[in-house]
C-alpha positions in Angstrom: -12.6 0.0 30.9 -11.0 1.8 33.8 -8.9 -1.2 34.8 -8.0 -2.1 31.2 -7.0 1.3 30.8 -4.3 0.7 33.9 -2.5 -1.9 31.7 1.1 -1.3 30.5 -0.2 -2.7 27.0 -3.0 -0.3 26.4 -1.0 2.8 27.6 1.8 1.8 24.9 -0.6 1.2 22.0 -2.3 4.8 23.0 1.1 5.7 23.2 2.1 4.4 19.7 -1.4 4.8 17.9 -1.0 8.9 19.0 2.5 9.4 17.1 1.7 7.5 14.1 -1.7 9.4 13.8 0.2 12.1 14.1 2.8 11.4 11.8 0.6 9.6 9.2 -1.9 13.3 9.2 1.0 15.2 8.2 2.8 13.3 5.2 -0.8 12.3 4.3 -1.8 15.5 3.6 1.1 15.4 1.0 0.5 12.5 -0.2 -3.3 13.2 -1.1 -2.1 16.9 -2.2 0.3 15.5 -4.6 -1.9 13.1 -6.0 0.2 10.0 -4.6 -2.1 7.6 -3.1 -1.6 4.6 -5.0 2.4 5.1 -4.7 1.8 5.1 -0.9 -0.4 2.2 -1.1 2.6 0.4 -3.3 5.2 1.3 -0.2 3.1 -0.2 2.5 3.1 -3.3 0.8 6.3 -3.3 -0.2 6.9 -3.0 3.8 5.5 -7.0 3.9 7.9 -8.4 1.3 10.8 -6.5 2.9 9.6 -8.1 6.2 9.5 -11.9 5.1 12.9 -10.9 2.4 14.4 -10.6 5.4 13.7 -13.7 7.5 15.1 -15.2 4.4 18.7 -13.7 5.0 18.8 -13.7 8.6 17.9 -9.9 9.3 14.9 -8.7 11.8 12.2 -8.0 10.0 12.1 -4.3 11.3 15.6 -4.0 9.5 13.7 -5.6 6.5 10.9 -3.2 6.4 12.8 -0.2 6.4 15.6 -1.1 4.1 13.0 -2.2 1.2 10.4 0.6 1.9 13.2 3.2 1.7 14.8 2.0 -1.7 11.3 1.1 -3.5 10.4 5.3 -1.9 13.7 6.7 -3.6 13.0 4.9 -6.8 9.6 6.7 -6.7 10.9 9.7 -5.9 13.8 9.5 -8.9 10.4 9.7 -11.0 10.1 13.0 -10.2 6.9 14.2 -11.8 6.7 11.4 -13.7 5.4 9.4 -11.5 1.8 11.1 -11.9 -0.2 9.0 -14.6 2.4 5.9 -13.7 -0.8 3.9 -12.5 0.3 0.7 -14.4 4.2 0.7 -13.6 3.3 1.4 -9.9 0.4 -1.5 -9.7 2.9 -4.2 -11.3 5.5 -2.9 -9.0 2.9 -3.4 -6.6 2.1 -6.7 -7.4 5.6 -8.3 -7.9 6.1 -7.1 -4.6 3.3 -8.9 -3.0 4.2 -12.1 -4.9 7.6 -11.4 -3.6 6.7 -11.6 -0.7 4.3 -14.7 -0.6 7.8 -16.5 -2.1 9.4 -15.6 0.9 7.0 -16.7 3.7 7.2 -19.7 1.7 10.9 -20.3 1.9 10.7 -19.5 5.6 7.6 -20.6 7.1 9.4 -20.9 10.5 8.8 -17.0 10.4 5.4 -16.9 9.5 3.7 -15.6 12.5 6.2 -12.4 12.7 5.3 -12.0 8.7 1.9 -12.2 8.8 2.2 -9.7 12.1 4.0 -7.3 9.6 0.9 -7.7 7.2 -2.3 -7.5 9.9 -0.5 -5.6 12.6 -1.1 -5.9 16.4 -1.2 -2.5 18.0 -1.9 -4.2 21.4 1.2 -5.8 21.5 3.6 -2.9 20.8 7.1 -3.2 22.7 9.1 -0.7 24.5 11.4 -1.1 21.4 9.1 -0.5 19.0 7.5 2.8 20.8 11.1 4.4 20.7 11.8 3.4 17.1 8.3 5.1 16.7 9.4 8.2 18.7 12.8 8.8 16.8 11.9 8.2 13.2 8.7 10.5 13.8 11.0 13.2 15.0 13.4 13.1 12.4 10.4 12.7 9.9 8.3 15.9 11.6 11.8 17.7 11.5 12.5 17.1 8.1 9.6 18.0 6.9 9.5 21.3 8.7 12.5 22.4 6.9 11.1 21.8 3.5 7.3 22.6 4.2 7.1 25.9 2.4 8.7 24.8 -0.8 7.3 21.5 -1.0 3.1 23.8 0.0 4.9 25.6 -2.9 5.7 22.8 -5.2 2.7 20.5 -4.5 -0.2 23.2 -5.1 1.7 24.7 -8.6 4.7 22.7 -9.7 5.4 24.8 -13.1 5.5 28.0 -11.6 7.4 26.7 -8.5 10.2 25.5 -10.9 10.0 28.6 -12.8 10.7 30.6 -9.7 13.8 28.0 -8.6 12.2 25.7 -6.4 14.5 22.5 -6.6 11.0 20.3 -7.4 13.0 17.0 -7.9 15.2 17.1 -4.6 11.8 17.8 -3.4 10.4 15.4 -4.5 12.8 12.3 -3.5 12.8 14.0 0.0 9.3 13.8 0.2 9.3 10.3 -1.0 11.7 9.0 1.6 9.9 10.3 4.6 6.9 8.8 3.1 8.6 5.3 2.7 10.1 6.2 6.6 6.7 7.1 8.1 5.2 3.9 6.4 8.3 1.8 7.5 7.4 3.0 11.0 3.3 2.7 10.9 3.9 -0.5 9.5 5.6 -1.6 12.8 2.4 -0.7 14.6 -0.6 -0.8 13.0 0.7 -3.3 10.1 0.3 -2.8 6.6 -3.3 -3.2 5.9 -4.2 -0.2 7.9 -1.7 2.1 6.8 -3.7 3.4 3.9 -6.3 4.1 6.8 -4.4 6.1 8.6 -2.4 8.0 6.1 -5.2 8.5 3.4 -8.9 8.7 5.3 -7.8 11.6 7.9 -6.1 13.5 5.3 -8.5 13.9 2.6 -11.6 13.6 4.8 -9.7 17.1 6.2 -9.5 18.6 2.9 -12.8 18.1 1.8 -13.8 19.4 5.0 -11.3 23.0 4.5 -8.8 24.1 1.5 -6.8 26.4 3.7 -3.2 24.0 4.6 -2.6 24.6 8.0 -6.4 24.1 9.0 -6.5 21.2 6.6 -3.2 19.5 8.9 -5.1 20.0 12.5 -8.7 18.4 10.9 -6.3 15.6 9.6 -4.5 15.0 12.5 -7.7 15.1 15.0 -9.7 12.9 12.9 -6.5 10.3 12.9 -6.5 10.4 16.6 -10.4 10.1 16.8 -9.9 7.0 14.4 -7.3 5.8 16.8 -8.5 6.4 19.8 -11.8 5.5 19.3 -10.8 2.0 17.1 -8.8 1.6 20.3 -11.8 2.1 22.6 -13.9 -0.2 21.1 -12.2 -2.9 20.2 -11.3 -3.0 24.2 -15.1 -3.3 24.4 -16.3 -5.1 21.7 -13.3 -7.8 22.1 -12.9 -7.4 18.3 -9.7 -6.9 16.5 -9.0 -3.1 16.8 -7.8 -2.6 13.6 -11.1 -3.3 12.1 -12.8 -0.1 14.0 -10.1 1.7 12.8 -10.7 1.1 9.6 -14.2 1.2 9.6 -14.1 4.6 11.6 -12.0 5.9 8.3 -13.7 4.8 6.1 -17.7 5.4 7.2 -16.2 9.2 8.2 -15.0 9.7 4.5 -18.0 8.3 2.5 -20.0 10.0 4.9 -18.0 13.3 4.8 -17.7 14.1 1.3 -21.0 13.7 -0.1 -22.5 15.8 2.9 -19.6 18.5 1.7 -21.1 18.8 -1.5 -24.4 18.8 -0.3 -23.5 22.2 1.8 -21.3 23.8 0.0 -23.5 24.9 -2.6 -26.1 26.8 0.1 -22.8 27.8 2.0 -21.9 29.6 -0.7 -24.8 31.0 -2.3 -25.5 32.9 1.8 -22.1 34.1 0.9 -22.9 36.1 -2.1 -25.9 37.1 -0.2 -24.0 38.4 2.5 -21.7 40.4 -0.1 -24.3 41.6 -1.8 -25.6 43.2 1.1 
C-alpha cells in the first residue's frame, strides 16, 4: 500500500478526490437544503450529452461539459422558485438529455472511450490538467459562494420572509444554480457522472440528519465526503476493484445506516433533555 501510495497517480487522485469532496460537501448542503436533488441529478447527466455533443462539433469534451452543464443550470435557476414541484419537466429534461447524448456517441463512435470516461469516470487517471482545472473552478466556486452565504442560509431555510425583508431570492437563486452546474462540470471531470450524486448528495444529508445547526452540518458533510473518498480510494487500491464502486457503496451504506439510527436516538436524546431541564 506504501509503495502504491509513492505513485504520481494515486497522489493526484487523492489530490483531486480531496477538492471535489470538498467542493461537492458545500454546494450539497444547498442543494439538499433547497430541496434540489433531482435538478442536480438532471445537471450531472446533462454533463455526458455535453461531453459526446461535443465530439460531434470538434470541441474537447471538457469544453462540452461545462458549456451544456452551465446553460441547462441557468435555465434551472431562471425557474426561480418554481422549480420546486417541477419533478416531471425536470425528469423529461432529464431524459432527452440522456437520449441526447446516446445520439451523439452514436454519430461519433471514434470518441467513445473519452464519452463513456465522462459517464463512469476514472479518478486514477486524473491529469495534471485536470487537477488545475479542479483547483481554479473550486476556488472561484468556494469564493463565490462565500460572498452570498448568508443571504442564500437566509433564503434557503425561509424564502417568504427573506423576500419580504429584500433579499434578491431570484439572483440568488441563478447564482446558486450556476455554481452547482460549475462544481458538477468539475466533479464530472473526476469522478464521472455516475458518482456525482454520491458525492454531492450522501455526505450532505447524511450530515444533516446527523446536526441541524449549518456550520456543524458543513464540517460533518465535508469529513464524511473525504472519508467516502479516501476510504473508496483505499480500497479499491486493495481490493483491485473499481474505486468508484466503494465510493458509492461507502455513501450509500453510511446514509441508510445513518438516518434510521438518528431516529432511533433522537427520541431518548430528547426525552434526557427535558429530564435534565426539569431538574
Amino acid at each position: 500500500m506504501l509503495q502504491l501510495l509513492s505513485h504520481q497517480f494515486v497522489q493526484y487522485a487523492f489530490i483531486a478526490g480531496t477538492l471535489i469532496s470538498i467542493i461537492c460537501a458545500i454546494v450539497g448542503y444547498f442543494v439538499v437544503l433547497r430541496s434540489q436533488a433531482f435538478a442536480a441529478e438532471a445537471l450531472s447527466c446533462v454533463g455526458f450529452t455535453g461531453a459526446t455533443g461535443a465530439a460531434v462539433v470538434g470541441l474537447s469534451s471538457v469544453t462540452g461539459t461545462f458549456l451544456f452543464t452551465i446553460l441547462i443550470a441557468l435555465g434551472f435557476g431562471l425557474f426561480g422558485k418554481r422549480l420546486k414541484g417541477r419533478d416531471i419537466e425536470i425528469g423529461m429534461i432529464l431524459s432527452f438529455a440522456l437520449g441526447l447524448g446516446v445520439l451523439f456517441l452514436k454519430l461519433y463512435t471514434s470518441n467513445a472511450t473519452e464519452a463513456v470516461g465522462i459517464l463512469f469516470g476514472s479518478i486514477l487517471s486524473v491529469t495534471t490538467g485536470d487537477l488545475y482545472l479542479s483547483l481554479i473552478t473550486g476556488i472561484v466556486a468556494l469564493i463565490v459562494l462565500g460572498f452570498i452565504f448568508r443571504p442564500l442560509l437566509f433564503a434557503s431555510t425561509d424564502p417568504e420572509v427573506a423576500e419580504a425583508r429584500g433579499v434578491p431570492i431570484q439572483l440568488l437563486g441563478i447564482i446558486f444554480m450556476l455554481l452547482l452546474g460549475i462544481t458538477i462540470a468539475e466533479a464530472i471531470l473526476v469522478v464521472g457522472v455516475l458518482l456525482v450524486f454520491a458525492l454531492l448528495i450522501a455526505p450532505a444529508a447524511t450530515a444533516q440528519h446527523l446536526s441541524s445547526r449549518p456550520m456543524k452540518s458543513i464540517i460533518l458533510s465535508i469529513a464524511l465526503g473525504l472519508g467516502f473518498v479516501w476510504g473508496g480510494m483505499l480500497l479499491g487500491l486493495l481490493f483491485h476493484v473499481p474505486v468508484s464502486f466503494f465510493i458509492a457503496a461507502l455513501a450509500a451504506v453510511t446514509y441508510l445506516v445513518t438516518v434510521p439510527l438518528v431516529h432511533l436516538i433522537s427520541p431518548h436524546i430528547n426525552h434526557l433533555a427535558t429530564e435534565e431541564e426539569g431538574i
